[in-house]
N, C-alpha and C positions, 0 to 999 in steps of 0.2 A: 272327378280327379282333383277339381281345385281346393274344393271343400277337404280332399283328404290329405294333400299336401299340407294344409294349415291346421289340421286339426291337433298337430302335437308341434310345438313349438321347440323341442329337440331335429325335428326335421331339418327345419331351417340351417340348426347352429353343428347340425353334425354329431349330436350326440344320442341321437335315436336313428334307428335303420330304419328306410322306408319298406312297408311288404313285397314290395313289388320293383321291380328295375321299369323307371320310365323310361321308353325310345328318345330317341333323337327327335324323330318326328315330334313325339308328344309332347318334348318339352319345347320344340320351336312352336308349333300351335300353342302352349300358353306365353310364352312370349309376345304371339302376335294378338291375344287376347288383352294382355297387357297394354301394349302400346296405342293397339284403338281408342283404350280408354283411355292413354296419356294423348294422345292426339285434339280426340275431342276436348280434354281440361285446357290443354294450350290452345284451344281454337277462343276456349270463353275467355282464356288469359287476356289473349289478342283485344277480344270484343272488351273488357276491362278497359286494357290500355290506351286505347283509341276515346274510350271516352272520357279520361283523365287527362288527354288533350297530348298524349304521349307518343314519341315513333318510334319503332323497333329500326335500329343502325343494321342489322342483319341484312344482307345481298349476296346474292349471286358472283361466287370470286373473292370472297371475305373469308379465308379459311383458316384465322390465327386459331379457333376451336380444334381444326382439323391437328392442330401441330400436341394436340393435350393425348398423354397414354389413356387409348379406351381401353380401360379393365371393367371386364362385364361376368355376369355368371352364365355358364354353359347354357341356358334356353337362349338368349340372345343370338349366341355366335350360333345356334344349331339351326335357327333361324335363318343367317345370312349363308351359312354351309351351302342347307336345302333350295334357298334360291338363285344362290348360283349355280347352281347345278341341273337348273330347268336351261333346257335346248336354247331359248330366245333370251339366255342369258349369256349365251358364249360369249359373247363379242366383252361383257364386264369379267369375266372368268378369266380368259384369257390375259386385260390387264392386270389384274389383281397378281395372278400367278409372276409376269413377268417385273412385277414392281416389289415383291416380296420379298425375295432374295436382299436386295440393297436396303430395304426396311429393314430386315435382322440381324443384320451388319451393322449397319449405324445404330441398331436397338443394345447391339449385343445382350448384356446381362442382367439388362435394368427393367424387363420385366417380369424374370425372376426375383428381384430382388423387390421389388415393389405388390406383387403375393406376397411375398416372407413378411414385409413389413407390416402388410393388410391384416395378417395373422397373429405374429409375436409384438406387435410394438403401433397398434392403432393408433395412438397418440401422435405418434410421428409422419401418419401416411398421409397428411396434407401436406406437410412440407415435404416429402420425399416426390410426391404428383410434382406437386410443382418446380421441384428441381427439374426433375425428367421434363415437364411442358417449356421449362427454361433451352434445353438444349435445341428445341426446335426442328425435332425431326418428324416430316407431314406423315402422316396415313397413309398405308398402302393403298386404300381405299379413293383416295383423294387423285381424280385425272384433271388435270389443268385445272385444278380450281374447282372441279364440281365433285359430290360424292357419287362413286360408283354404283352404291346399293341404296342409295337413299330412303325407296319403299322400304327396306325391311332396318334402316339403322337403328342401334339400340336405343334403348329410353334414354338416357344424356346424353345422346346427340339432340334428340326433339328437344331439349330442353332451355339448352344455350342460348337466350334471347338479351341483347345487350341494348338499353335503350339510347335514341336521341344520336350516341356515338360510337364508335369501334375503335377509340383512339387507346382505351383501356383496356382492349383485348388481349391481353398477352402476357407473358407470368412476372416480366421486371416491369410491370405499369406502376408507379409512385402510389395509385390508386387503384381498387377494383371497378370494373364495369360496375355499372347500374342497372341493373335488372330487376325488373318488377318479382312480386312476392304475389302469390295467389293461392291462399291457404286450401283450398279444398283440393288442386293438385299438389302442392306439395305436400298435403296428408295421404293422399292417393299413392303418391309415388313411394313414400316410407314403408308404406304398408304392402307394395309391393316387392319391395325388396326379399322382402321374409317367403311370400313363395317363389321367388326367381331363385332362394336360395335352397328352398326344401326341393323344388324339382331337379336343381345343380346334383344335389346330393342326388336323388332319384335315379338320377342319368348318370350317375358314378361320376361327376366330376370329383377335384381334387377338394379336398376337406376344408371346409371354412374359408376356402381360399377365390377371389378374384380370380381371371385370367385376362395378362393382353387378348385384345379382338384378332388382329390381327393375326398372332401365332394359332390361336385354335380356331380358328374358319382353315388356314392351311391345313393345319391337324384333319379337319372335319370331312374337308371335301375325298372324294374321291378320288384315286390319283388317276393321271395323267396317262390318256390310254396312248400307246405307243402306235406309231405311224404304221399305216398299212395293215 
């Protein structure tokens, strides 16, 4: 399936139909395909770093990342959908549901509006991220400081590694973080994009378009079975 994702390059951008509608299922499986291999590139990043004599500032309770719009393409979120939605996962389901609501409130319109951007005006969508990372509103996702779904978070979340300090973590820092550069995953991860986005399409997400994490895991899950 992966190989036929990639094989037309209109997949990706929306401009060729895939033969077949991917599930939901099938496109959180390449997702989680995905991310083993970004796991292990950041595991060699680590082993890099350490021997350049370098610290990763990242801990436990450090969550200015957590406060950035995670826009991701539909295998990611269908990913996080399907695990919360296994029984031994109630107790994060549960938060999620009740912390959502006041994330879409405070989100209001600006993750519609940061698709549109992603779409009509790319030039503009870093500075439009970072406006929205400016405002400072945490992730639904986010319970006192830890991530709820950690196992299954998208690829930019694994990716966020700030060296030595954290003092530059946040969108008005006079400077950006220092983050180490590790060409073989960030060739990895480019190239991943193109089938996270042929199987988007696949799974009928919306056309060339990002979405907030947050709103389509709600979208995703199952709803909410009524008491009794």
């Amino acid at each position: 399936l992966i190989q036929e994702l990639v094989s037309n390059p209109g997949y990706a951008t929306g401009g060729a139909k895939f033969p077949r509608r991917v599930s939901l299922d099938e496109a959180g499986r390449i997702a989680g395909r995905v991310q083993d291999e970004v796991d292990r590139g950041v595991a060699q990043r680590e082993a890099m770093i350490a021997g350049q004599g370098w610290a990763l500032a990242c801990k436990p309770g450090c969550n200015t990342c957590c406060e950035e719009p995670i826009m991701v393409y539909r295998p990611e979120a269908a990913r996080v959908a399907r695990w919360l939605d296994r029984p031994e996962n109630a107790e994060a389901r549960a938060a999620f549901r009740a912390a959502y609501p006041a994330w879409r409130d405070r989100q209001g319109d600006t993750p519609a509006r940061l698709s549109a951007t992603f779409v009509n005006h790319p030039d503009r969508y870093v500075d439009a991220h970072k406006a929205a990372w400016g405002r400072r509103i945490l992730c639904a996702f986010n319970v006192d400081g830890a991530c709820s779904i950690y196992p299954v978070r998208p690829t930019v979340c694994r990716l966020a590694h700030a060296l030595d300090t954290a003092e530059h973590c946040h969108a008005g820092a006079a400077q950006p973080a220092h983050r180490a550069t590790f060409v073989p995953l960030d060739q990895f991860v480019a190239r991943t994009r193109t089938l996270l986005a042929a199987a988007h399409h696949a799974a009928r997400g919306p056309k060339a378009r990002v979405e907030a994490l947050c709103a389509v895991v709600y979208e995703l899950l199952p709803p909410k079975p009524y008491p009794g």
